[in-house]
C-alpha positions as CSV (number, residue, x, y, z in Angstrom):
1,X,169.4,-44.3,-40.8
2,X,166.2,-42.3,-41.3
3,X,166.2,-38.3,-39.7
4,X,164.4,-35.5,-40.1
5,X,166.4,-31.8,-38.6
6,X,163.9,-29.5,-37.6
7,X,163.8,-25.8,-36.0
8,X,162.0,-26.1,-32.4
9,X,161.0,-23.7,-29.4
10,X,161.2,-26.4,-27.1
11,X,164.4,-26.3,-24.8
12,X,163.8,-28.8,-22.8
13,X,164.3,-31.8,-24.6
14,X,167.3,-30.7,-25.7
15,X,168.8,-29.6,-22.4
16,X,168.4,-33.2,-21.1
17,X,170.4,-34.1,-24.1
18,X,173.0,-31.7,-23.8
19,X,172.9,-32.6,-20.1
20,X,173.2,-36.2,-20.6
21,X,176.0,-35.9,-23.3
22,X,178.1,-34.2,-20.8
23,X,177.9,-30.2,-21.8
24,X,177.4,-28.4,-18.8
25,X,173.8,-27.5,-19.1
26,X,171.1,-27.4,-16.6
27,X,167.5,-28.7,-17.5
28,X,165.1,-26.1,-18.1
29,X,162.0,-25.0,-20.4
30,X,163.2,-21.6,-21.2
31,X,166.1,-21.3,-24.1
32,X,169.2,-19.8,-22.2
33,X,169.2,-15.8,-23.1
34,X,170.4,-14.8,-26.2
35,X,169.4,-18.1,-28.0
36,X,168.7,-17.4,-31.8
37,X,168.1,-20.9,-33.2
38,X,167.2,-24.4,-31.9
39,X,167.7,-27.2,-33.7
40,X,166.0,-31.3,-33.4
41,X,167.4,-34.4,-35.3
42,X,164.8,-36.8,-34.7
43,X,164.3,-40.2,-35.6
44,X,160.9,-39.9,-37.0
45,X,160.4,-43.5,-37.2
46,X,161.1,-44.2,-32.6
47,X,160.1,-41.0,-32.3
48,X,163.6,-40.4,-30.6
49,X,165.7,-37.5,-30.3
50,X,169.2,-38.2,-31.5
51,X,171.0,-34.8,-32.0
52,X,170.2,-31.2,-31.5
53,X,172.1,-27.7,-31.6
54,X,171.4,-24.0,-30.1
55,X,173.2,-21.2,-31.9
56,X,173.0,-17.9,-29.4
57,X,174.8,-14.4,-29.4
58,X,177.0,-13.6,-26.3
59,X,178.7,-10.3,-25.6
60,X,177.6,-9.5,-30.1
61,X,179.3,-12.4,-31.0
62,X,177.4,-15.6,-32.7
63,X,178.4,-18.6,-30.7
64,X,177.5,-22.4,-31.2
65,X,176.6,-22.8,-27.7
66,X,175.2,-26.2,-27.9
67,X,175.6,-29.5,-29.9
68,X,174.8,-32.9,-29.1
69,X,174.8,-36.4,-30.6
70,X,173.5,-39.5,-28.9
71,X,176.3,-42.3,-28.6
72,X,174.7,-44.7,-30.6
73,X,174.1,-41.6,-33.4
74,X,178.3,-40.2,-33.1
75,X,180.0,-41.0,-36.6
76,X,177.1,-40.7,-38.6
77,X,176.6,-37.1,-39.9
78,X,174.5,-36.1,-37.6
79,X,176.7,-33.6,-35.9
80,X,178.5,-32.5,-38.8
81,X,174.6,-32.0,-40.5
82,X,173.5,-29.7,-37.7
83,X,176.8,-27.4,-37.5
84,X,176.2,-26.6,-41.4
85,X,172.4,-25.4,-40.1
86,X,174.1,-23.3,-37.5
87,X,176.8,-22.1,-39.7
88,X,174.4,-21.3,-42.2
89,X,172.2,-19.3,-40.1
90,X,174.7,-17.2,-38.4
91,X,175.9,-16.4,-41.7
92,X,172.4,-15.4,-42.5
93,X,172.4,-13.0,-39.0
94,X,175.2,-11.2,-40.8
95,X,177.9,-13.1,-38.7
96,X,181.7,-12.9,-40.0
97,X,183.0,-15.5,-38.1
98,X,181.3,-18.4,-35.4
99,X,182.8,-19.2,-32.1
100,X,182.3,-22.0,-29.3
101,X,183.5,-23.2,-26.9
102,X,184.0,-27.3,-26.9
103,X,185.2,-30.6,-25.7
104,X,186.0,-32.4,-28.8
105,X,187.8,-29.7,-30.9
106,X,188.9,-32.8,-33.4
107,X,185.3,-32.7,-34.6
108,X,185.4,-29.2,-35.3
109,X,189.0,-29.0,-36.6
110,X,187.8,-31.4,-39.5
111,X,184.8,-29.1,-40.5
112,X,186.9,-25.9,-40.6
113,X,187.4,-24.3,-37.3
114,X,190.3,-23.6,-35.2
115,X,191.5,-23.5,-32.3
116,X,192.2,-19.8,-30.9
117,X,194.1,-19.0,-27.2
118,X,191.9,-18.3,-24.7
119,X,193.4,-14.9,-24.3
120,X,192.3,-14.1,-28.1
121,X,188.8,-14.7,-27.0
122,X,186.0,-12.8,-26.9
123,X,183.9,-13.4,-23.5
124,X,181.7,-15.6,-25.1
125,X,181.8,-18.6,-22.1
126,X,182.1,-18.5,-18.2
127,X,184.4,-21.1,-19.3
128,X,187.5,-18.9,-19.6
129,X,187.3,-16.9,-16.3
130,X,186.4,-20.4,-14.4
131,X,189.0,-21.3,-12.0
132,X,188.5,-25.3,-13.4
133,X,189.6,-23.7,-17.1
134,X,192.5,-25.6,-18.1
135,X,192.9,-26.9,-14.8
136,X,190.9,-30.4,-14.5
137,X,188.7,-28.9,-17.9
138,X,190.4,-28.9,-20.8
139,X,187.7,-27.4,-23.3
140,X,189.0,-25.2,-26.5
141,X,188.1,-21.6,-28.2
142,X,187.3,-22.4,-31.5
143,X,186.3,-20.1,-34.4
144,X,185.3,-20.7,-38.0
145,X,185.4,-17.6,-40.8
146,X,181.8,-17.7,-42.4
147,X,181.7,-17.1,-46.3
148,X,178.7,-15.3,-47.2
């Protein structure tokens, strides 16, 4: 499979993917506040976006905030290709350590993170005061240590 990862401005896009892949994202054409970094996987060849990432800071922590692969793309690299960008950069902003919060924490577990209780947190996601939180939405703190 041919791709090409690029930096973008463009929200939009990849809010409908994010949307359509099940994060809990509304459409829109402005990045969410505190967005750093956007990243596009494109297949250059159908003109088709197939992956795509947004890195943010929330209450001074770096957070992965966003990351999406199309279901046909899943298994491929793709994902694990755009987590290095966005571990790479928020190294680069001086970040110790890289948090999210996500729905497939086997994914991340393989690349490095771990899982972290809730009540360790920072308050990086609406997530954890949500009355749905570990009630019928099972999602998981996650944190990687960055080495410079």
């Amino acid at each position: 499979m041919s791709y090409v990862i690029t930096r973008t401005e463009d929200f939009y896009p990849l809010s409908l993917l994010y949307r359509s892949s099940g994060l809990e994202v509304t459409p829109a054409t402005v990045s969410p506040p505190g967005t750093v970094a956007l990243w596009r996987c494109d297949d250059p060849a159908q003109h088709r976006l197939l992956a795509a990432a947004t890195l943010q800071r929330r209450a001074g922590h770096v957070v992965l905030a966003h990351l999406a692969v199309t279901a046909s793309c899943r298994g491929t690299g793709l994902g694990s290709r755009l987590l290095a960008e966005a571990e790479a950069e928020a190294a680069r902003l001086g970040a110790q350590t890289c948090w999210l919060v996500g729905k497939v924490p086997g994914f991340y577990q393989r690349v490095g993170w771990e899982g972290v209780p809730p009540e360790q947190a920072p308050p990086i996601s609406r997530c954890l005061s949500c009355l749905q939180f570990q009630v019928d939405c099972f999602p998981s703190v996650m944190r990687k240590t960055l080495v410079p």
